[in-house]
BALO-670049 format. One record per atom (N, C-alpha, C): x, y, z. Coordinates in steps of 0.1 Angstrom, whole numbers, plus 5000, padded with zeros to 4 digits. Each point is the difference from the previous one (the first is absolute). Layout:
BEGIN
XYZ/...
END
This chain:
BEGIN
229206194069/500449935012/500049854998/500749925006/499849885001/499749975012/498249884996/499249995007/500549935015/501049945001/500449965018/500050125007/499552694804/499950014992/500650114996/499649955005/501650024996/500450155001/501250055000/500850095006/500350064986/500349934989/500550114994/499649894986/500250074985/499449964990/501049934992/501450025005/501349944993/499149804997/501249974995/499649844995/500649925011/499950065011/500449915012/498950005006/499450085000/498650045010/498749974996/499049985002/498750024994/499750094997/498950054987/500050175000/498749985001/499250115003/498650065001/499549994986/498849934996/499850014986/499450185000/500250024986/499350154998/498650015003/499450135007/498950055000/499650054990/498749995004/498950024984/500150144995/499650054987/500450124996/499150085002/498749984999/498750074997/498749985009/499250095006/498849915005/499249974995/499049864999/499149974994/498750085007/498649994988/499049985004/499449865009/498750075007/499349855006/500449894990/499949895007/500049874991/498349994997/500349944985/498049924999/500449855000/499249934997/500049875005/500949974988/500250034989/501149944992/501150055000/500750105010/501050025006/500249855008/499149995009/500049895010/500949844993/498749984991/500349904994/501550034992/500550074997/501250034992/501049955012/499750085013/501350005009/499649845005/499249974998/499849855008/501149894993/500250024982/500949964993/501650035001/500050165003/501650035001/500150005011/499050005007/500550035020/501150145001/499650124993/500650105002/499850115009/500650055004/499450145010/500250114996/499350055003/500250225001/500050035009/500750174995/499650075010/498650124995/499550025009/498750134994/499850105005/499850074997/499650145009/499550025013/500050075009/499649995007/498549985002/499150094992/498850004994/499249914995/500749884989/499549954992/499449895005/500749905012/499049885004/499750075016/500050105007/499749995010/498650005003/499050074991/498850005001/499549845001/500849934984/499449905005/500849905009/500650035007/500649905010/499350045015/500150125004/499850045014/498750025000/499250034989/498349984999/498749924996/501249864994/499249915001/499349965008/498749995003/499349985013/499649844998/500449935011/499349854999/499149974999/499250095001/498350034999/499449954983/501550034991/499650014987/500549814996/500249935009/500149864994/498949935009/499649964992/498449865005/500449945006/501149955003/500449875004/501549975007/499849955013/501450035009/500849924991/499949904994/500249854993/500950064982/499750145003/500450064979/501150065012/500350075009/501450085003/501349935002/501250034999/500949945002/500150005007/500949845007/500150025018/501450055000/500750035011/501550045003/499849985016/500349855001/500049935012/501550035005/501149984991/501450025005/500550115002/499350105003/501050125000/500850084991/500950085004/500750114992/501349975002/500950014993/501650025005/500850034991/501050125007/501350104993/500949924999/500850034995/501149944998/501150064989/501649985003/500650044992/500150104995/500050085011/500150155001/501450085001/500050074990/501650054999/500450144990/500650065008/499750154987/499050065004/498850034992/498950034998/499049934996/500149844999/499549924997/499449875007/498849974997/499349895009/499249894991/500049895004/499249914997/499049995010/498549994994/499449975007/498649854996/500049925006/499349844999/499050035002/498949914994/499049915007/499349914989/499049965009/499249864995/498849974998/499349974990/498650034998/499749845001/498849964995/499249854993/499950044989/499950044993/499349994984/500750114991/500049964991/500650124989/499450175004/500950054998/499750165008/501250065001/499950134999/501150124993/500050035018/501450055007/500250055006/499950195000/499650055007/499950125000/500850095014/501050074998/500750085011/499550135002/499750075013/500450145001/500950015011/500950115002/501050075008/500050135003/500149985009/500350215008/500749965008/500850125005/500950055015/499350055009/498549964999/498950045006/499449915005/499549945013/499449905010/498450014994/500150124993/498149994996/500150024987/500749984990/500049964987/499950144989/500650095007/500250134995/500550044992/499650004987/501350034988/500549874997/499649894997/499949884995/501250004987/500349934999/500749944988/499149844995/499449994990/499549864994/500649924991/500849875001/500549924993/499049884997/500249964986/499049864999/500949894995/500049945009/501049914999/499749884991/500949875000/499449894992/498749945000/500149894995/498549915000/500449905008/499449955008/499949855007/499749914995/500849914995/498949914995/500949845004/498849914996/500449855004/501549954996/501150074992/501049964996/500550075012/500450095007/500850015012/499549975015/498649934997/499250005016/499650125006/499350034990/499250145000/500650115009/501450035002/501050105002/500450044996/500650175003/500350104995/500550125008/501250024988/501050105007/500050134992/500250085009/500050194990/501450035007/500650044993/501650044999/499050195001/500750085015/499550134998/501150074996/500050084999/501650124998/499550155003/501150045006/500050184995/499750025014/500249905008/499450005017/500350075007/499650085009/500550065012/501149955008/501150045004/500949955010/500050075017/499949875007/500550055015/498550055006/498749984993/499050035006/498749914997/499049975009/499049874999/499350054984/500149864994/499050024986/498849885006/498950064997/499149975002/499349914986/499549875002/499349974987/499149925003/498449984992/499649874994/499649994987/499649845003/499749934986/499049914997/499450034992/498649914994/500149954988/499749874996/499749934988/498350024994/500150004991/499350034989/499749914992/499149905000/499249904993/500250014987/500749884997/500350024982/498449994990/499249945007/499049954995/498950094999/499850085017/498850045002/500350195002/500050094993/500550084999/499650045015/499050035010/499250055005/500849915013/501149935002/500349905012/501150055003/500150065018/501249995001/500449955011/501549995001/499649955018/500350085010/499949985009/499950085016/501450074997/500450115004/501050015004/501250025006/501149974999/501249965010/500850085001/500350045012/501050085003/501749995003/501050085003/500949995005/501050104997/500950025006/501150104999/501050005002/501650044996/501149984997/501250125006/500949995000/500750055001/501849994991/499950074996/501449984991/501350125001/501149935012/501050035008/500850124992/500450065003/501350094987/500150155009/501050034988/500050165003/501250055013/499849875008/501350015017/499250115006/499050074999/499650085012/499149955013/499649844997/499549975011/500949825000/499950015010/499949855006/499549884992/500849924996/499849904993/499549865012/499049905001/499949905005/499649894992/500349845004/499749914989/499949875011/499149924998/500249865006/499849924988/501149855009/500349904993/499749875008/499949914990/499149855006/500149944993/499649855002/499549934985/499649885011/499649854992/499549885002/498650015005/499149974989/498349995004/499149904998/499549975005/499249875003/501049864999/500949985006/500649914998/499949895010/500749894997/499449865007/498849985006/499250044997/498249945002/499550125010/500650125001/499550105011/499150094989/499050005000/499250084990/499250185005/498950014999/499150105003/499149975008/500450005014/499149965011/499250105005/498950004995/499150145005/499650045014/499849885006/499949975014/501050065009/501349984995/501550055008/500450174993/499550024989/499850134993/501150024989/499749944992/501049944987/501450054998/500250084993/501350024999/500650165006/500049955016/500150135004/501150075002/501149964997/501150054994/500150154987/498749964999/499950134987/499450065011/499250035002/499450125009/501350035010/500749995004/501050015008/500750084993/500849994989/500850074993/499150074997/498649974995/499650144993/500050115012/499950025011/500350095010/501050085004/501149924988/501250065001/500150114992/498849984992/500550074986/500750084993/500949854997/501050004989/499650054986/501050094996/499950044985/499949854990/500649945002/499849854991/500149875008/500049924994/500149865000/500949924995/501249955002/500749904994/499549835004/499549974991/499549835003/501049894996/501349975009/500749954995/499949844996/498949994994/499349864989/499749915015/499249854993/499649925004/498550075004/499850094989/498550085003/499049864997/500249894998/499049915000/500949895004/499349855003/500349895001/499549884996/500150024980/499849954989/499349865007/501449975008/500649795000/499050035012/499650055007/499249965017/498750015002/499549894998/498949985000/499350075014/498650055000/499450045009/499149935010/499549985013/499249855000/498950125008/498549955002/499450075013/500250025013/500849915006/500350015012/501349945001/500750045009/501449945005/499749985018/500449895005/500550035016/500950035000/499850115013/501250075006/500949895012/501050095005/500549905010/499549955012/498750165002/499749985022/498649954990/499949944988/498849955002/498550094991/499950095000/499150094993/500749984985/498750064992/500049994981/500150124996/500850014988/500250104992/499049974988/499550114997/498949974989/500050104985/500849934998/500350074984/498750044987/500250074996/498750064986/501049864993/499449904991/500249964992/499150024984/501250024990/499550034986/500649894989/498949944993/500649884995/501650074993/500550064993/501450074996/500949935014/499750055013/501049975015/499849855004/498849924990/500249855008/500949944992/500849994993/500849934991/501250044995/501250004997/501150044994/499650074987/500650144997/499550054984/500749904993/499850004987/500149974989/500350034991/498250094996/499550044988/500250175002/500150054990/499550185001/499050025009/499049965001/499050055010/500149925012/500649915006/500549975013/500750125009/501150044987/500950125004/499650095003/498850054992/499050084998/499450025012/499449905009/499249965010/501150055010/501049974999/500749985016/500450175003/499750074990/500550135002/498350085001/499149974995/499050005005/499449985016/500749895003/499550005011/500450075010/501450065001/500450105009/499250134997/499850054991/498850115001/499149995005/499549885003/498349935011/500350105014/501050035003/500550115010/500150055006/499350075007/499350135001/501350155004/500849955009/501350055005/501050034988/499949854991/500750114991/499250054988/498949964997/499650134990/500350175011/499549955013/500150185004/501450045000/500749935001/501150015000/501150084983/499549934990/500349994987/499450114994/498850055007/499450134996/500850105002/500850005009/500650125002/501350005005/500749904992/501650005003/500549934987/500550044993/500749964982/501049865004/499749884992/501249894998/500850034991/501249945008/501349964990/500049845002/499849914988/500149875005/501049934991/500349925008/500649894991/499749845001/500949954992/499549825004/501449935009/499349885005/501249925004/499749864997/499849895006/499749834996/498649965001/499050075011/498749945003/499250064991/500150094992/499250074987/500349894990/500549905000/500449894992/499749885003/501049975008/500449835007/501350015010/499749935009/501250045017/501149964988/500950115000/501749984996/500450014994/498850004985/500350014988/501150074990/500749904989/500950114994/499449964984/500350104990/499950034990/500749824990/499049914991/500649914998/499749855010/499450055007/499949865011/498949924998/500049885000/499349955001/499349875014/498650045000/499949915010/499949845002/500949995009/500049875008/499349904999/500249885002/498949845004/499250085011/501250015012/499750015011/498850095005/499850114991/499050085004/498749954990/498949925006/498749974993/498850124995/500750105008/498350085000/500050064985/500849984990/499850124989/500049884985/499350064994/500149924989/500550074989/500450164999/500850054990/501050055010/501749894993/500950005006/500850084994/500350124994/500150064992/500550145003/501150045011/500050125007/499550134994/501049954988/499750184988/499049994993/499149925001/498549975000/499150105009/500149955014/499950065012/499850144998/501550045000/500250145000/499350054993/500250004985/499350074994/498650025007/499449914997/498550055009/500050115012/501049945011/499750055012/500750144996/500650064992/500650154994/498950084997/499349944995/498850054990/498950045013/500149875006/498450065011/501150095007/500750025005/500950085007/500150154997/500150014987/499950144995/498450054994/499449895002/498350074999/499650005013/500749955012/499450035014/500950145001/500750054998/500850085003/500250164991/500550115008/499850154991/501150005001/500649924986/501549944997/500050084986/500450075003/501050104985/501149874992/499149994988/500649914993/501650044988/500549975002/501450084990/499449914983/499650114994/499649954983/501649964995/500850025006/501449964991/500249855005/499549965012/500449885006/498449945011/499149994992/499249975010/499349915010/501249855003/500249995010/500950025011/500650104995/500950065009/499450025015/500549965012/499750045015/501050085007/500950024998/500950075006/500250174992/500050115014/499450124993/500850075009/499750174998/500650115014/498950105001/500350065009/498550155000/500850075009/499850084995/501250135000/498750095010/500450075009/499450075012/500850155004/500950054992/500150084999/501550005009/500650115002/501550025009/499449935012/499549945008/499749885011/500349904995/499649954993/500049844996/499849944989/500349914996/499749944987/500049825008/499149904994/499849905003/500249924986/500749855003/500349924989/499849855005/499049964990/498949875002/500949914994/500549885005/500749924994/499249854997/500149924986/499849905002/500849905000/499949875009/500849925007/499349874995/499249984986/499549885001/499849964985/500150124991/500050024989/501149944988/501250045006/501649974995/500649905007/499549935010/501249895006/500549904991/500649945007/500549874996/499549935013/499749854993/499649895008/500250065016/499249915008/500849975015/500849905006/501150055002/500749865003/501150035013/500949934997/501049975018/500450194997/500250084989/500250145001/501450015007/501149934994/501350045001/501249994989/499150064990/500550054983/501350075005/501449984995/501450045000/499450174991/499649944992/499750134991/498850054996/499950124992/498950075001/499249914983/498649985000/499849984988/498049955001/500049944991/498250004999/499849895010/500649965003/499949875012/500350045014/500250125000/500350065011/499250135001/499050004993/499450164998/498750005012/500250115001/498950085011/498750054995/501150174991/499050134999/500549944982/500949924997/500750024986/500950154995/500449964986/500850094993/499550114997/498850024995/499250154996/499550055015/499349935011/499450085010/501350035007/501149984999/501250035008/500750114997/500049964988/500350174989/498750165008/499149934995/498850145006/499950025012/500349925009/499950055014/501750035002/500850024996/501750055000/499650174992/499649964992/499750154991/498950105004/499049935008/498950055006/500550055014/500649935007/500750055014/501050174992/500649954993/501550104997/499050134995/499050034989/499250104997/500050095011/499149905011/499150105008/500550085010/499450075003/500450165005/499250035015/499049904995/499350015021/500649955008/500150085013/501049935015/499949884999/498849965000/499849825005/499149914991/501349924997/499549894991/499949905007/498649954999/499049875007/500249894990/500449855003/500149904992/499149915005/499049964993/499149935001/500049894997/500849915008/500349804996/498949935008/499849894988/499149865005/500149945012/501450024999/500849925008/500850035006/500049965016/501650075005/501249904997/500850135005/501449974995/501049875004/499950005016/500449965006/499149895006/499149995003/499049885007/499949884991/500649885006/500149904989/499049925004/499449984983/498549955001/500449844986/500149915008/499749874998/498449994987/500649934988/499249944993/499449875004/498950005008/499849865007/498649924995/500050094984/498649904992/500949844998/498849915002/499749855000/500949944985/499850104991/500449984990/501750034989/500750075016/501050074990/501249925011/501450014996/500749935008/499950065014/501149915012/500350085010/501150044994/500250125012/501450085004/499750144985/498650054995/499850034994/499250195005/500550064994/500150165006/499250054991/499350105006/498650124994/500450124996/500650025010/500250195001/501349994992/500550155011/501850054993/501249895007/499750045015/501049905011/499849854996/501549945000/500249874998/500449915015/500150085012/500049945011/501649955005/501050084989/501549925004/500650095004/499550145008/500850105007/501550014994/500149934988/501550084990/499350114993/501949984989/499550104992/498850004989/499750104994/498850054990/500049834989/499549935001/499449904989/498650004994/499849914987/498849995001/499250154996/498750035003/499350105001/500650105008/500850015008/500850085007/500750104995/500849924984/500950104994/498750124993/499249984999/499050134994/500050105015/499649985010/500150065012/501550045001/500850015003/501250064993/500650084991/499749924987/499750134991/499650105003/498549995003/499550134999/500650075018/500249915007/500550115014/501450064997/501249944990/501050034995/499550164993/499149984988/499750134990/500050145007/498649945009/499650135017/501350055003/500949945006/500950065005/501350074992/500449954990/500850064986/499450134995/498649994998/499450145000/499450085006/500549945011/499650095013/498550064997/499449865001/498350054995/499850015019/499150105005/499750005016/498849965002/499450025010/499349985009/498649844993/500649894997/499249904998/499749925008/498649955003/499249965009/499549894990/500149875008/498749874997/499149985008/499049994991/498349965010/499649814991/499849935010/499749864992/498849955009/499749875001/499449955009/500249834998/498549934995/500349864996/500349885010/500850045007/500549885013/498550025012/499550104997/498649995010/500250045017/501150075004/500350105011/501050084994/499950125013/500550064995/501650035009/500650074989/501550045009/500750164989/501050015012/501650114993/500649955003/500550004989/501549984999/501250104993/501050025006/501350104993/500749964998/500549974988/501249964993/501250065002/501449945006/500950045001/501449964994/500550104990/501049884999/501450005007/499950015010/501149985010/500049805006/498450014995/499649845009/499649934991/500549984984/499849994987/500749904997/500049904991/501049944989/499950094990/499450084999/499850024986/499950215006/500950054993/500650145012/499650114987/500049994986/500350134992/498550055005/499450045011/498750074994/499350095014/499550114998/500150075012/498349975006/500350005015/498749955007/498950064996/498849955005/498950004997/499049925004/499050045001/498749985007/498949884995/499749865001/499049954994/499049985016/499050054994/498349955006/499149914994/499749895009/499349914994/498850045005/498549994993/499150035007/498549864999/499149985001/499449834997/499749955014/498849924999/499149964990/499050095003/499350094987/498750055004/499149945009/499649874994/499049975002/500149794991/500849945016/500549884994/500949925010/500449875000/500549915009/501550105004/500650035012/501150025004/501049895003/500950034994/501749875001/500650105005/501349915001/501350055003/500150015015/501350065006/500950064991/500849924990/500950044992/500549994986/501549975006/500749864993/501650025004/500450094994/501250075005/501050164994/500949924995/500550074988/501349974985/500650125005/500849955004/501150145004/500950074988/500149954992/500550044986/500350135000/498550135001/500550114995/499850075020/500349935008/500150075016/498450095002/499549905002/499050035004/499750005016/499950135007/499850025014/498249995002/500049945004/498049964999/499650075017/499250114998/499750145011/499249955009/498849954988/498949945003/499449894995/499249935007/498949874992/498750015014/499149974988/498750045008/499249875008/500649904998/499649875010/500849925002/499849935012/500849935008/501249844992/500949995007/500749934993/498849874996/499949965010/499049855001/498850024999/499550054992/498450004997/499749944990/499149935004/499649904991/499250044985/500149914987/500250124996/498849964989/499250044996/498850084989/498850025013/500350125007/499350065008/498550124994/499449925001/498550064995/500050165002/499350094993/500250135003/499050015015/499749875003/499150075014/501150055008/501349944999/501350035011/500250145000/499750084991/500450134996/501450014997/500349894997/502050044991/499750044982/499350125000/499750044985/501150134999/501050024994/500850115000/499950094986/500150105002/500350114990/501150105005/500450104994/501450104997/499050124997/500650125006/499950124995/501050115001/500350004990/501150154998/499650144993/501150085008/499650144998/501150085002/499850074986/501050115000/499650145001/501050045009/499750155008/500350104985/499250094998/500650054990/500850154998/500150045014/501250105008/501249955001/500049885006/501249955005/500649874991/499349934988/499749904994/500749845007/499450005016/500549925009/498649914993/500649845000/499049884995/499449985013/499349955007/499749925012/499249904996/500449885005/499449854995/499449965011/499249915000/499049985011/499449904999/500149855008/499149864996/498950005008/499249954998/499050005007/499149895002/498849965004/499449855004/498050064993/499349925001/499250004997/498850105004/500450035012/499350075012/500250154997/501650014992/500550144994/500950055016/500449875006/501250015011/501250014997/500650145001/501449994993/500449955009/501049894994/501349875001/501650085003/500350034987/501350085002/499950104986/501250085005/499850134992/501850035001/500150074986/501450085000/500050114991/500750125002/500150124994/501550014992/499750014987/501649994990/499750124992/501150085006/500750084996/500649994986/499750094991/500250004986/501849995001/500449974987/501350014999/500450124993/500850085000/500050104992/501050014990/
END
């Protein structure tokens, strides 16, 4: 915003790396020390580490001070098929340890021992599971394992998953994004980010986090005044008093949203699909840029500098299925069976500069998603075979969002819309293309979930009310801000006939509205799996449905 796995194994997709062939015995400490080097995982018997995982007694370490802590929690993610990622975070070098059942009391266990933690990723660690149950709760936790002190483990953490498929039940999913942004932090006092506990009541089979999961550039202060006069009192962590920078700034700021408490409960028991957008970076940012006079606060002016770091802490905060053929690839699909299939787009990765965005022609100066992610999400749409394909953009389509950093020209554009209600220019002609492809191949029932602009709205695209007509209607939901200043509303680019249903706050509202206002929005959808009717549904902080519409599959 600007501040005023994959589905299938072809070479378009991300594939699942292979599962292990064989199960190990217990580890001894020079197993440990081996994996602490390769950072590898297994899988093991069911038998083989449960004894020592579920019967380590704490009783057997001297010292609270030798256990690993696991202050941040647990979290799924990237769940698709039969397959799950699952995170967490220790302090000190230490082997993660998994068990799983389809049992609430850990009956029939499955034991995975996952990587090593250590100080080169910020003592995080992900276990890729497989061979998972579909369409029913998998139950798991996980403890780290002292590289040092054989005898140390830490407390352990729980949580449980669910992984959608099969079409015999009901598919549900909420979507959101923008967190901690412009100086609204984790007010314990007001009850921090309570947007997660809200959705988590809905419980949704997943999470789509559509980026701005941190706010790199936004510094955090202790207190803010409000308008009638009373203080907002933010957790401040040196990482949130300063613009990142460094790796471990970035590191910090994703950190700090796990300080939490709403959403670790939250994350325990509802799987992410995430992506990135500009504040995991720097407000606006494109690939190649460099910063400005005008902006003082940074001393490495160096965008693709930036990035790289802020990728890295991003995928160590995150149970991000890394593609070994392309590994910083962010754009992915996860296939859910004849329901749905979902496709994560990146919008920040492949652009071209930002500028006035009224390119005659299509080319790298005019790029969006670019030439390869345009190809995979055209080929990735045309494959799939489930009713409803969900498109997961950074950015909406239609809501034109002004580049208004200090440092870049005026009359200078962010998103897709260029603001001239003509035809397709600019960033536009990719939106086209791809709405042109949809309709030639009569690909059906496609749905967009975005957020970013920081309220929420629907909109249905028509092209009757179009400059731009080859492409058949459809549905974009914006959903935003978790937990972050409220703007807008957004001027409309009429370009592709955008009928706007809904918007969730008032024209004239003033605008980075503290979450004490309660303008925190999220989306929840759900597919009937009798009838495979979608029903979309926005909602407010409180979990007050706003507006709601039921879309009928196409057949």
């Amino acid at each position: 915003m600007s501040d005023d796995a994959a589905s299938s194994s072809s070479p378009s997709s991300p594939s699942l790396p292979s599962s292990p062939s064989a199960p190990l015995s217990p580890p001894s400490r020079r197993d440990f020390l081996r994996d602490a080097a390769l950072g590898a995982g297994a899988l093991l018997s069911a038998g083989s580490l449960t004894s020592a995982f579920a019967q380590q007694a704490p009783a057997v370490v001297t010292s609270e001070r030798l256990r690993p802590q696991v202050d941040s929690g647990a979290m799924s993610g990237d769940i698709t098929r039969d397959a799950a990622m699952l995170w967490s975070r220790t302090d000190r070098a230490a082997r993660v340890v998994v068990e799983y059942s389809v049992h609430e009391n850990f009956k029939n266990t499955v034991t995975v021992a996952g990587p090593a933690a250590l100080a080169r990723n910020d003592y995080t660690a992900r276990v890729d599971l497989r061979g998972l149950p579909v369409s029913q709760r998998l139950y798991y936790r996980l403890r780290f394992h002292d590289l040092q002190h054989e005898s140390a483990w830490s407390a352990p953490v729980t949580g449980s998953l669910i992984i959608p498929g099969g079409g015999e039940r009901d598919i549900s999913f909420a979507f959101s994004g923008d967190e901690a942004g412009q100086g609204w932090g984790i007010n314990e006092a007001w009850g921090g980010y309570r947007v997660y506990e809200t959705m988590r009541r809905f419980k949704p089979d997943f999470f789509i986090h559509s980026g701005d999961q941190i706010y790199a550039d936004g510094p955090i202060q202790a207190e803010v005044k409000l308008d009638d006069g009373s203080i907002w009192r933010n957790l401040v962590t040196p990482a949130k008093s300063k613009v990142a920078q460094t790796l471990d700034d970035y590191r910090g700021n994703f950190a700090y949203n796990l300080m939490d408490a709403n959403k670790k409960r939250f994350m325990a028991e509802v799987p992410f699909l995430v992506q990135w957008d500009d504040h995991e970076v720097r407000n606006n940012w494109y690939p190649g840029q460099v910063i400005g006079a005008a902006e003082k606060r940074y001393q490495e002016r160096e965008l693709d500098v930036l990035k790289q770091r802020a990728r890295q802490a991003m995928f160590e905060y995150n149970p991000f299925r890394i593609d070994v053929a392309d590994p910083e690839r962010i754009y992915r699909s996860f296939n859910y069976g004849p329901l749905l299939e979902v496709f994560m787009l990146d919008e920040r990765s492949y652009r071209g500069a930002n500028s006035p965005n009224r390119q005659p022609l299509q080319g790298q100066d005019a790029a969006f998603l670019g030439a390869a992610q345009m190809r995979w999400i055209k080929q990735a749409l045309l494959r799939s075979r489930s009713t409803w394909k969900v498109i997961a953009s950074d950015m909406p389509i239609s809501i034109v969002v002004p580049d208004l950093n200090a440092d870049v020209p005026q009359g200078t554009f962010e998103a897709w819309a260029n603001a001239d209600n003509g035809k397709p220019s600019g960033r536009e002609l990719e939106v086209a293309e791809l709405l042109r492809f949809i309709k030639r191949h009569n690909i059906k029932n496609v749905v967009w979930v975005t957020a970013d602009v920081h309220y929420a709205s629907a909109t249905y695209y028509l092209p009757e009310k179009a400059q731009f007509t080859d492409f058949k209607p459809f549905w974009e939901f914006v959903g935003g801000p978790l937990h972050a200043g409220t703007f807008g509303p957004g001027e409309i680019d009429r370009t592709f006939g955008p009928d706007v249903r809904y918007v969730s706050i008032p024209a004239d509202m003033k605008q980075n509205r503290s979450p004490a206002d309660l303008f925190q929005f999220f989306g929840i959808a759900k597919i009937d799996a009798r009838t495979k009717v979608m029903t979309v549904s926005l909602h407010n902080v409180e979990g007050s449905k706003l507006y709601g519409v039921e879309i009928a599959p196409e057949v």
